[in-house]
PDB file of N, CA, C and O in Angstrom:
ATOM      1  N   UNK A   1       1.149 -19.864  -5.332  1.00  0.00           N
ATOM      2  CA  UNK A   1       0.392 -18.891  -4.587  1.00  0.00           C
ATOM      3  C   UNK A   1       0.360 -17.529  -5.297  1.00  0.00           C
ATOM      4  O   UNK A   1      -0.369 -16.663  -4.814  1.00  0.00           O
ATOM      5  N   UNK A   2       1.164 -17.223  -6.526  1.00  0.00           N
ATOM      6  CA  UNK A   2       0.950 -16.337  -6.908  1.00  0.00           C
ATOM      7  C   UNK A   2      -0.304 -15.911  -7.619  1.00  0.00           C
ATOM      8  O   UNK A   2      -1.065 -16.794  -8.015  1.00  0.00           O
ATOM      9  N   UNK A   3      -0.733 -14.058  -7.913  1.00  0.00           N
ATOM     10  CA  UNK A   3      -1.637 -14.086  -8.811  1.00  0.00           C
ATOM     11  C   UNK A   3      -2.860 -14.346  -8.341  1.00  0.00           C
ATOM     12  O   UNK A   3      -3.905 -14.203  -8.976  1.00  0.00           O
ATOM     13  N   UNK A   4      -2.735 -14.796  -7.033  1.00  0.00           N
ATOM     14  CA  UNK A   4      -4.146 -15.333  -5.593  1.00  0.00           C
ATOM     15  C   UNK A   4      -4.350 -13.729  -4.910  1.00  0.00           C
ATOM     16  O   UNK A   4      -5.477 -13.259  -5.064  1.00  0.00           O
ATOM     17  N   UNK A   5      -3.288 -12.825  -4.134  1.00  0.00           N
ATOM     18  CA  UNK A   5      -3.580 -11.800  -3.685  1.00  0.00           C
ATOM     19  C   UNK A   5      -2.929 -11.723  -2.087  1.00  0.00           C
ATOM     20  O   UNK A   5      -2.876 -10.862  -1.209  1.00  0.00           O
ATOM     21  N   UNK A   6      -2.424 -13.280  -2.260  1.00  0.00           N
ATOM     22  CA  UNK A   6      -1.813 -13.303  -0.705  1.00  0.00           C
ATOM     23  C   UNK A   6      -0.792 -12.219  -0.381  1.00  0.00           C
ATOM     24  O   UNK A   6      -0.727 -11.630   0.698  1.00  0.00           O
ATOM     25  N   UNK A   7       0.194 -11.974  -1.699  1.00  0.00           N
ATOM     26  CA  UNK A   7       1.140 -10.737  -1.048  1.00  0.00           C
ATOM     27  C   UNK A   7       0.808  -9.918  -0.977  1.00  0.00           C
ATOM     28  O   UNK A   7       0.844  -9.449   0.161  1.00  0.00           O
ATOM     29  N   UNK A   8       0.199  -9.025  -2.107  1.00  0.00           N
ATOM     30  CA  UNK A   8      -0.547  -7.751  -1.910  1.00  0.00           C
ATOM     31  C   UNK A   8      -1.411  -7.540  -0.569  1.00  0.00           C
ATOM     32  O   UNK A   8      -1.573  -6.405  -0.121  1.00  0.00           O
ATOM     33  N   UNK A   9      -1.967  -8.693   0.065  1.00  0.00           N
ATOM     34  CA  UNK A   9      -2.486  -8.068   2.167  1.00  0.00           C
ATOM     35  C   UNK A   9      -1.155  -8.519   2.764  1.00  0.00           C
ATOM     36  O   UNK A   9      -0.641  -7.698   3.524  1.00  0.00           O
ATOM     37  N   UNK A  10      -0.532  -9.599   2.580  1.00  0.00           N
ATOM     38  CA  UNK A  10       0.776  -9.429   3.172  1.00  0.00           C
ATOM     39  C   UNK A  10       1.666  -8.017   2.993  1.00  0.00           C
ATOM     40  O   UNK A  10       2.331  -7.707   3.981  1.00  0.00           O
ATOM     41  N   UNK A  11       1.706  -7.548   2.374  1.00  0.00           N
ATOM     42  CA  UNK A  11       2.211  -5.985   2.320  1.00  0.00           C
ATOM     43  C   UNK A  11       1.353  -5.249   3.450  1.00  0.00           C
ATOM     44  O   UNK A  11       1.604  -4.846   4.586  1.00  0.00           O
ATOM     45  N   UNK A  12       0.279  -5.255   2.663  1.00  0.00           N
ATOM     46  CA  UNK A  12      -0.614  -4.076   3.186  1.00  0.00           C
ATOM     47  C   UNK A  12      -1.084  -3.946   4.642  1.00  0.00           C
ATOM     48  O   UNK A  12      -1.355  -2.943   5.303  1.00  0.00           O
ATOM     49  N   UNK A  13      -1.102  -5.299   4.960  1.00  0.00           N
ATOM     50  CA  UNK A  13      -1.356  -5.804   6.166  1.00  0.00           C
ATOM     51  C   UNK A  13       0.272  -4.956   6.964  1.00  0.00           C
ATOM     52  O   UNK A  13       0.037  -4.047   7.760  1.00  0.00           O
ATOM     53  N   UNK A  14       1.416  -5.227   6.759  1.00  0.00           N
ATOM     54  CA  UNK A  14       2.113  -4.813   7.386  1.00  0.00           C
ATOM     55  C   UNK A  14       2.540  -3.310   7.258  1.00  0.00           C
ATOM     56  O   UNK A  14       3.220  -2.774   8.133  1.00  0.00           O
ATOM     57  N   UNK A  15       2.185  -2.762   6.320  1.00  0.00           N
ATOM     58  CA  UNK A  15       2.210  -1.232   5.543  1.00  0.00           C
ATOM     59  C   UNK A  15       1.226  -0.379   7.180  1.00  0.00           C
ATOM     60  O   UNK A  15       1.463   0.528   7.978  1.00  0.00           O
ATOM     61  N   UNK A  16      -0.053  -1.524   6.892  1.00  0.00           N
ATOM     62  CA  UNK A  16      -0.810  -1.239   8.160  1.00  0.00           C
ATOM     63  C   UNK A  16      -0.226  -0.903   9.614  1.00  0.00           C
ATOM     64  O   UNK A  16      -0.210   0.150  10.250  1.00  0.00           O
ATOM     65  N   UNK A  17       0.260  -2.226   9.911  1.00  0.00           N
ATOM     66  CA  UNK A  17       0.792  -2.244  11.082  1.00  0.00           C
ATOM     67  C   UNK A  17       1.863  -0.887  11.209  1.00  0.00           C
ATOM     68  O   UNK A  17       1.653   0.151  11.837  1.00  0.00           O
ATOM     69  N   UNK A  18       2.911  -1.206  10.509  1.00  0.00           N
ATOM     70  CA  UNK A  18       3.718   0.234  10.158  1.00  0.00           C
ATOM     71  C   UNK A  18       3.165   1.591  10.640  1.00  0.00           C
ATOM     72  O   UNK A  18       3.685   2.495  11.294  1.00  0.00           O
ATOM     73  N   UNK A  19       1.851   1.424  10.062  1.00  0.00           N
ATOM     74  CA  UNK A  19       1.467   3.098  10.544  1.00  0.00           C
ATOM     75  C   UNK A  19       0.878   3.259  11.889  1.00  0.00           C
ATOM     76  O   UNK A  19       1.015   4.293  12.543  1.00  0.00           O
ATOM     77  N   UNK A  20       0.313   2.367  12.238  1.00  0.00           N
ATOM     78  CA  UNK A  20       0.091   1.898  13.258  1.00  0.00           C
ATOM     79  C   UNK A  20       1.488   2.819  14.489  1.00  0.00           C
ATOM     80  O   UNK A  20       1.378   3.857  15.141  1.00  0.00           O
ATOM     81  N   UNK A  21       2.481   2.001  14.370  1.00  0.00           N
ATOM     82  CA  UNK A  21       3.701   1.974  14.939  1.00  0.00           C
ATOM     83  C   UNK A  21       4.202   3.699  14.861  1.00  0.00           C
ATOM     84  O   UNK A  21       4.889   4.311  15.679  1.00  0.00           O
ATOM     85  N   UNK A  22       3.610   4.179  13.623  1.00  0.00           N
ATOM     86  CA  UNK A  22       4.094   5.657  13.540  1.00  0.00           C
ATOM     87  C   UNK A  22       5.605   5.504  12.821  1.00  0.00           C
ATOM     88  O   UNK A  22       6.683   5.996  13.155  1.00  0.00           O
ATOM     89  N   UNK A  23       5.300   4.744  11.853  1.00  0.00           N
ATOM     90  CA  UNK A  23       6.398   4.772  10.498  1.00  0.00           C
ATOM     91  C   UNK A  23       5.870   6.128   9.567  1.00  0.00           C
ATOM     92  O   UNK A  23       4.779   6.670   9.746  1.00  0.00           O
ATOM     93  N   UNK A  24       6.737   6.494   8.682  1.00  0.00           N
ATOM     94  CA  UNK A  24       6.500   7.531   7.708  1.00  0.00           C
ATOM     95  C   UNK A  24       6.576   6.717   6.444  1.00  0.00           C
ATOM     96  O   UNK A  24       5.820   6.736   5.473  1.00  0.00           O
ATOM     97  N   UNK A  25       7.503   6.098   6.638  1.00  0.00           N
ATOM     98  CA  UNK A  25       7.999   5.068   5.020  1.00  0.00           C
ATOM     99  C   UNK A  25       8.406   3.653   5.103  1.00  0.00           C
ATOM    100  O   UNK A  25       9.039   3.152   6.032  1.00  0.00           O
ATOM    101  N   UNK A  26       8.041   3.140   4.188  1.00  0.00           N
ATOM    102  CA  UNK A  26       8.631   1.615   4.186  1.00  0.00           C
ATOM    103  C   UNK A  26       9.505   1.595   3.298  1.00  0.00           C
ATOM    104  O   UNK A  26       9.198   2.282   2.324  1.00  0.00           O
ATOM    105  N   UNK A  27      10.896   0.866   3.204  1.00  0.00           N
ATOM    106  CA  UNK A  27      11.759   0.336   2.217  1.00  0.00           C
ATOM    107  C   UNK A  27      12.244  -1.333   1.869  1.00  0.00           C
ATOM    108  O   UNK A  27      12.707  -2.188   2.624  1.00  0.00           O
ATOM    109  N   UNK A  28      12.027  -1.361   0.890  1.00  0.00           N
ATOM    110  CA  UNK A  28      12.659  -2.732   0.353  1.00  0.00           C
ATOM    111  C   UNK A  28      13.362  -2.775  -0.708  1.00  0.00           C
ATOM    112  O   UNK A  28      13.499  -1.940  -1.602  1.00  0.00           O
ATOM    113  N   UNK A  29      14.018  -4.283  -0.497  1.00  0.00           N
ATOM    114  CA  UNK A  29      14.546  -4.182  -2.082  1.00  0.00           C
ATOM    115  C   UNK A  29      14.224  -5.337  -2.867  1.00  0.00           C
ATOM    116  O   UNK A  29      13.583  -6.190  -2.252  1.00  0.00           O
ATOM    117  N   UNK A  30      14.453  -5.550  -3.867  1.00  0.00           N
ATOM    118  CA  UNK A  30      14.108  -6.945  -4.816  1.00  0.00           C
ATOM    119  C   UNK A  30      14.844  -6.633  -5.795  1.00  0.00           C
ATOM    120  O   UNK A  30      15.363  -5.551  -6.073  1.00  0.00           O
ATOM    121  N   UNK A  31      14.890  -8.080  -6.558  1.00  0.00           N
ATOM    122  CA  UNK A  31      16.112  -8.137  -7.718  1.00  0.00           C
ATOM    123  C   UNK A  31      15.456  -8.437  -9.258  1.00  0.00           C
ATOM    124  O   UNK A  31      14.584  -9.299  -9.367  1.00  0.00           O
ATOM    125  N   UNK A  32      15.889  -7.735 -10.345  1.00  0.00           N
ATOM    126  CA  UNK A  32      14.940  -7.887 -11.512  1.00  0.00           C
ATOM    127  C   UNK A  32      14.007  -8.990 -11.803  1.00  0.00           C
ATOM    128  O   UNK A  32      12.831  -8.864 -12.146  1.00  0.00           O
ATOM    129  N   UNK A  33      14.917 -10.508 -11.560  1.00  0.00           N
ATOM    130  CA  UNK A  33      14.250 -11.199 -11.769  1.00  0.00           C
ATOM    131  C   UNK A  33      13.073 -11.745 -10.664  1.00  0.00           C
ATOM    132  O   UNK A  33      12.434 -12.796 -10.718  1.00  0.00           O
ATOM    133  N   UNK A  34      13.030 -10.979  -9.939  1.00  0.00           N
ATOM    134  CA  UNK A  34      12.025 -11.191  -8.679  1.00  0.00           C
ATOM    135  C   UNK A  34      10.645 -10.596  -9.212  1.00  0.00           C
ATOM    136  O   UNK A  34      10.079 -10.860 -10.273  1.00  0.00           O
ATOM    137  N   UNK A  35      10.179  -9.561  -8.008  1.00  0.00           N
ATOM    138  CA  UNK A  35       8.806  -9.108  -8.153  1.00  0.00           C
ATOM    139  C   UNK A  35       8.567  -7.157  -7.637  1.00  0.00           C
ATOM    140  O   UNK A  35       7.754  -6.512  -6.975  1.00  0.00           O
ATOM    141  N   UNK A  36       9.816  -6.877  -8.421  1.00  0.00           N
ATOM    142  CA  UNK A  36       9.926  -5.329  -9.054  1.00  0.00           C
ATOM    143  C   UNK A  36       8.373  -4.981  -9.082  1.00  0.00           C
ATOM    144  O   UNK A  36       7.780  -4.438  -8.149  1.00  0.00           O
ATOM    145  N   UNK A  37       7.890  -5.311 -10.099  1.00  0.00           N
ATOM    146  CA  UNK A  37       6.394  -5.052 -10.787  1.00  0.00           C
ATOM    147  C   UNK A  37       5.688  -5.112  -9.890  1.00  0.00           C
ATOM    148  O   UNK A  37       5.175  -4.021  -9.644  1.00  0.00           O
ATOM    149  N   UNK A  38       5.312  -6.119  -9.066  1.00  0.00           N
ATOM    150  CA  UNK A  38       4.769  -6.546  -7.628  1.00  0.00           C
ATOM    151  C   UNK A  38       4.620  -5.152  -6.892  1.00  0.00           C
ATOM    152  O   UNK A  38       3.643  -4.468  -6.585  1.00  0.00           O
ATOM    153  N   UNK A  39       5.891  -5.021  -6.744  1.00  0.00           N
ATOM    154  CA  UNK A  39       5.835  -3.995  -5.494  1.00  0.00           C
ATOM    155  C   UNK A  39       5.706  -1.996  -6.357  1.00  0.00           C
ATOM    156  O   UNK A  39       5.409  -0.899  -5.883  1.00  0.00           O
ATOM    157  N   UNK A  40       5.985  -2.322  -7.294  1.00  0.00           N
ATOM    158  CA  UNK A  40       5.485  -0.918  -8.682  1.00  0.00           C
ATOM    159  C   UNK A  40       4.125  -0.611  -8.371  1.00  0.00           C
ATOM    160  O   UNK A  40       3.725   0.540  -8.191  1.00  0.00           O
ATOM    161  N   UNK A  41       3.398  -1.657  -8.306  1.00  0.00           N
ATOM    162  CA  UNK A  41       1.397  -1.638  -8.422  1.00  0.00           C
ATOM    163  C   UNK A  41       1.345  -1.415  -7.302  1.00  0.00           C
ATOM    164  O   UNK A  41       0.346  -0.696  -7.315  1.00  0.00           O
ATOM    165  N   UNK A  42       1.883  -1.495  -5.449  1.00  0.00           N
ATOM    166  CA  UNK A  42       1.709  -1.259  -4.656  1.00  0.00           C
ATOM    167  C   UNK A  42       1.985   0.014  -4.133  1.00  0.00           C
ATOM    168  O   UNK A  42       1.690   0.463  -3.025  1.00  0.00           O
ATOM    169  N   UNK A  43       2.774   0.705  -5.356  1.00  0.00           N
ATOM    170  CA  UNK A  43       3.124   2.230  -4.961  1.00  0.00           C
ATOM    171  C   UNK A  43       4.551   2.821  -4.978  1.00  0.00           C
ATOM    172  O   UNK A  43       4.887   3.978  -5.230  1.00  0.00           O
ATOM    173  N   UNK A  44       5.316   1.749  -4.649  1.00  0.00           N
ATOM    174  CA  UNK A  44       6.389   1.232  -4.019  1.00  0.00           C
ATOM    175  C   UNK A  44       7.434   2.123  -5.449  1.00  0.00           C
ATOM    176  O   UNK A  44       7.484   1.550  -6.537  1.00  0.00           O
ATOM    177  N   UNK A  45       8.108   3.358  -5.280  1.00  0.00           N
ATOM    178  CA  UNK A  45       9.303   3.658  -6.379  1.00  0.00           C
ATOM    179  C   UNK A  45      10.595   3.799  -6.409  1.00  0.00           C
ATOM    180  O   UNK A  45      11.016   4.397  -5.419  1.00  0.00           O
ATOM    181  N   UNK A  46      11.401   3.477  -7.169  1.00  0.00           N
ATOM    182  CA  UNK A  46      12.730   3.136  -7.049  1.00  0.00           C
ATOM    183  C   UNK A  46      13.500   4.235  -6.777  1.00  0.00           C
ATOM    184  O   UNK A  46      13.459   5.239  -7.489  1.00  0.00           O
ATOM    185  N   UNK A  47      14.495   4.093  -5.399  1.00  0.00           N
ATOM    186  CA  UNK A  47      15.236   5.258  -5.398  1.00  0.00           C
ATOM    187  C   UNK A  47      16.726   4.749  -5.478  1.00  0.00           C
ATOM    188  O   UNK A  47      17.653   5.546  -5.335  1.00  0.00           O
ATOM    189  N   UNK A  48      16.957   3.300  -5.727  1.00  0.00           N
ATOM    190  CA  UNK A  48      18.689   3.334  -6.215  1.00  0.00           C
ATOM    191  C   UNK A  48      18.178   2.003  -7.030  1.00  0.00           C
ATOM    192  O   UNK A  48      16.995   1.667  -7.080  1.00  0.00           O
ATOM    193  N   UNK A  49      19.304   1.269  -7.690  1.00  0.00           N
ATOM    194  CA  UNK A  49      19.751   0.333  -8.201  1.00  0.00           C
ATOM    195  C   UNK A  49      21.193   0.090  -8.309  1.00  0.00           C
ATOM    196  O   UNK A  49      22.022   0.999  -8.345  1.00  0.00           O
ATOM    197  N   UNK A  50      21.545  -1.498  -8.375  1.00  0.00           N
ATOM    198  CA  UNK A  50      23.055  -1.660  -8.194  1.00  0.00           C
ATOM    199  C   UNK A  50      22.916  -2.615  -9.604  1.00  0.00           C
ATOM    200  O   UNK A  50      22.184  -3.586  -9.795  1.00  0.00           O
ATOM    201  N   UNK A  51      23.929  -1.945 -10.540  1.00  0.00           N
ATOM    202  CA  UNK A  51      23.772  -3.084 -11.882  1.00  0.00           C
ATOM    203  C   UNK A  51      24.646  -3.955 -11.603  1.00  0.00           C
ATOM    204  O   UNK A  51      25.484  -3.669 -10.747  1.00  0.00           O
ATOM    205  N   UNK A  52      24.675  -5.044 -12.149  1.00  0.00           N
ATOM    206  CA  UNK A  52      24.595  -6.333 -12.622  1.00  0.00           C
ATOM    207  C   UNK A  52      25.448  -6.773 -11.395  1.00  0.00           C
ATOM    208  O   UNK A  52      26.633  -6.873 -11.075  1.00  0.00           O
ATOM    209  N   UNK A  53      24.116  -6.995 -10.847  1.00  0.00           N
ATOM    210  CA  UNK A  53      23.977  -7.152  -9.366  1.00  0.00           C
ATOM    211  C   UNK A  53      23.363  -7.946  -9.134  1.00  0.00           C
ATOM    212  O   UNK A  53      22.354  -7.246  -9.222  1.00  0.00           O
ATOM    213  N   UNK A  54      22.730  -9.484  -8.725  1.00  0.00           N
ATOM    214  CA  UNK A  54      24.100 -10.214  -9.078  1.00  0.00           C
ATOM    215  C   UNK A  54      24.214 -10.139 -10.661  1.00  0.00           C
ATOM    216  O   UNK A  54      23.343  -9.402 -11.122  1.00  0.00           O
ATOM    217  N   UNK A  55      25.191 -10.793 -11.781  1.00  0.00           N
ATOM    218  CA  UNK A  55      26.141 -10.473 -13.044  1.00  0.00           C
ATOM    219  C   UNK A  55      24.438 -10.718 -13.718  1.00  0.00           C
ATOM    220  O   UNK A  55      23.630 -11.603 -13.435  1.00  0.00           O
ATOM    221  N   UNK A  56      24.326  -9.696 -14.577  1.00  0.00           N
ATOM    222  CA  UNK A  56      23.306  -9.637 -15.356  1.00  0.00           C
ATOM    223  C   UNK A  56      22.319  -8.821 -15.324  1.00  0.00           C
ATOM    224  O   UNK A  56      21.943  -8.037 -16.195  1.00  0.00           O
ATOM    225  N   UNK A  57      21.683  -9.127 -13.744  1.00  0.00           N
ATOM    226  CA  UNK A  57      20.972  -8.595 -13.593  1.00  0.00           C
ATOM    227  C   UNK A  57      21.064  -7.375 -12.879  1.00  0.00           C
ATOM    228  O   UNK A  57      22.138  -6.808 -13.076  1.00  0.00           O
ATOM    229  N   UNK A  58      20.015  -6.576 -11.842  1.00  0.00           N
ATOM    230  CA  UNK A  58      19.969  -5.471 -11.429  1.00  0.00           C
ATOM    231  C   UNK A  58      19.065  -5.488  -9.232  1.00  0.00           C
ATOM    232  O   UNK A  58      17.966  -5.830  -8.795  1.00  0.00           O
ATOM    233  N   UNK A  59      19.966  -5.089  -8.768  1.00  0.00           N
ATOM    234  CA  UNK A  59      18.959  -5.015  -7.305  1.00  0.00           C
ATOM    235  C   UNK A  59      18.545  -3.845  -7.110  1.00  0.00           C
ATOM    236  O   UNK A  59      19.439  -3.049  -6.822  1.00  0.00           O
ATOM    237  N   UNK A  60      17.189  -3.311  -7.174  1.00  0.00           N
ATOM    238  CA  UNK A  60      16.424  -3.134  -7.104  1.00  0.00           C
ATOM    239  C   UNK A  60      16.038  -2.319  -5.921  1.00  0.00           C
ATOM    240  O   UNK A  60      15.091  -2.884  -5.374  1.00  0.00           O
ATOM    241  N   UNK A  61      16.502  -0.807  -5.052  1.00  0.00           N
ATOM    242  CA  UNK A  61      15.962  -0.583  -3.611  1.00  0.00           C
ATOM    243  C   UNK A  61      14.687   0.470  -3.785  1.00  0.00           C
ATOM    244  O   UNK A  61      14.749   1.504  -4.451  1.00  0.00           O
ATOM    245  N   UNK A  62      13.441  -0.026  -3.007  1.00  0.00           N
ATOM    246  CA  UNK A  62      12.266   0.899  -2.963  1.00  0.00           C
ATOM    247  C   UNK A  62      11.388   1.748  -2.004  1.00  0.00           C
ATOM    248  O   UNK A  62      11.337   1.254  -0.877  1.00  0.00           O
ATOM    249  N   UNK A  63      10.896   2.552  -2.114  1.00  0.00           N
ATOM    250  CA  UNK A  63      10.382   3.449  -0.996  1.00  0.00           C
ATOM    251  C   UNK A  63       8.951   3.441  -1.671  1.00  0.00           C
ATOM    252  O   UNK A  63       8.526   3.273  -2.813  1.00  0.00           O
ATOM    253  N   UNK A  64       8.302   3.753  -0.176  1.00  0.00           N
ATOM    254  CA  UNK A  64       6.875   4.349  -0.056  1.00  0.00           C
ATOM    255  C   UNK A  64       6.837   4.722   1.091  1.00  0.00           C
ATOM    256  O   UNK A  64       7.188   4.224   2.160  1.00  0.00           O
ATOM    257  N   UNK A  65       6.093   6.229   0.607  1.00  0.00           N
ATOM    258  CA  UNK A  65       5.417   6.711   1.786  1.00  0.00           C
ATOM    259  C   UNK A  65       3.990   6.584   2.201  1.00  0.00           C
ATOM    260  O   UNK A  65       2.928   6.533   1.580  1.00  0.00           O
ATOM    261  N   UNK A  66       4.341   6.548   3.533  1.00  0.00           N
ATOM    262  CA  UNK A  66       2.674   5.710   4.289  1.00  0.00           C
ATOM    263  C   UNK A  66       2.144   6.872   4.909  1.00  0.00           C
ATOM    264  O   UNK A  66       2.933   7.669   5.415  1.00  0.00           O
ATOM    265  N   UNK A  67       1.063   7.060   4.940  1.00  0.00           N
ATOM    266  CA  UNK A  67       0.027   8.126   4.920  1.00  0.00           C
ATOM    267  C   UNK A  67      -0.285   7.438   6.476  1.00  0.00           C
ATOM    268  O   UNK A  67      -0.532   6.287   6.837  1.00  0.00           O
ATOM    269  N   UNK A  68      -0.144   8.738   7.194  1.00  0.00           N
ATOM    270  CA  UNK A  68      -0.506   8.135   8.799  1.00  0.00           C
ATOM    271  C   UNK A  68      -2.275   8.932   9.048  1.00  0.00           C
ATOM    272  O   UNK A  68      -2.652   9.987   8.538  1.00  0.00           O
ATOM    273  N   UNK A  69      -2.856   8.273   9.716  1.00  0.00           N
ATOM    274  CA  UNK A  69      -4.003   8.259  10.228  1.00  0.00           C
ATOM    275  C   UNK A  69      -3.948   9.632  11.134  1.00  0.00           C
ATOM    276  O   UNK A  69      -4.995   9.789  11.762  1.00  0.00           O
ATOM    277  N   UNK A  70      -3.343  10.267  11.264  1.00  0.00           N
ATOM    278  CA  UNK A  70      -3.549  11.931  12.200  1.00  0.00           C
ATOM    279  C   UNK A  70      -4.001  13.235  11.318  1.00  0.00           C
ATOM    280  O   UNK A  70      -4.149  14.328  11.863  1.00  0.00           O
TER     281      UNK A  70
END
């Protein structure tokens, strides 16, 4: 399913809802070998990391701020 576009409205779709709700920010996290990049193109920038987390690699925590409709 990748590379189709399903996550990118799965985000956005809920980024949506979010503001909706009267969120300011969304956070997640992901792990290097995941989909970092994924969520980079969505806006999404890193405000910690835990190294070799699990051994090697790096986890990954991200923020965006959501632009409310007022």
């Amino acid at each position: 399913m990748r590379n189709q576009g399903y996550g990118s409205k799965m985000i956005l779709e809920a980024e949506k809802v979010a503001k909706q709700r009267g969120c300011g920010h969304a956070y997640l996290d992901t792990f290097s070998f995941q989909a970092l990049g994924f969520y980079q193109r969505l806006g999404y920038q890193i405000f910690g990391v835990l190294e070799d987390f699990p051994p090697s690699h790096q986890q990954y925590f991200l923020s965006k701020k959501l632009k409310s409709h007022h």
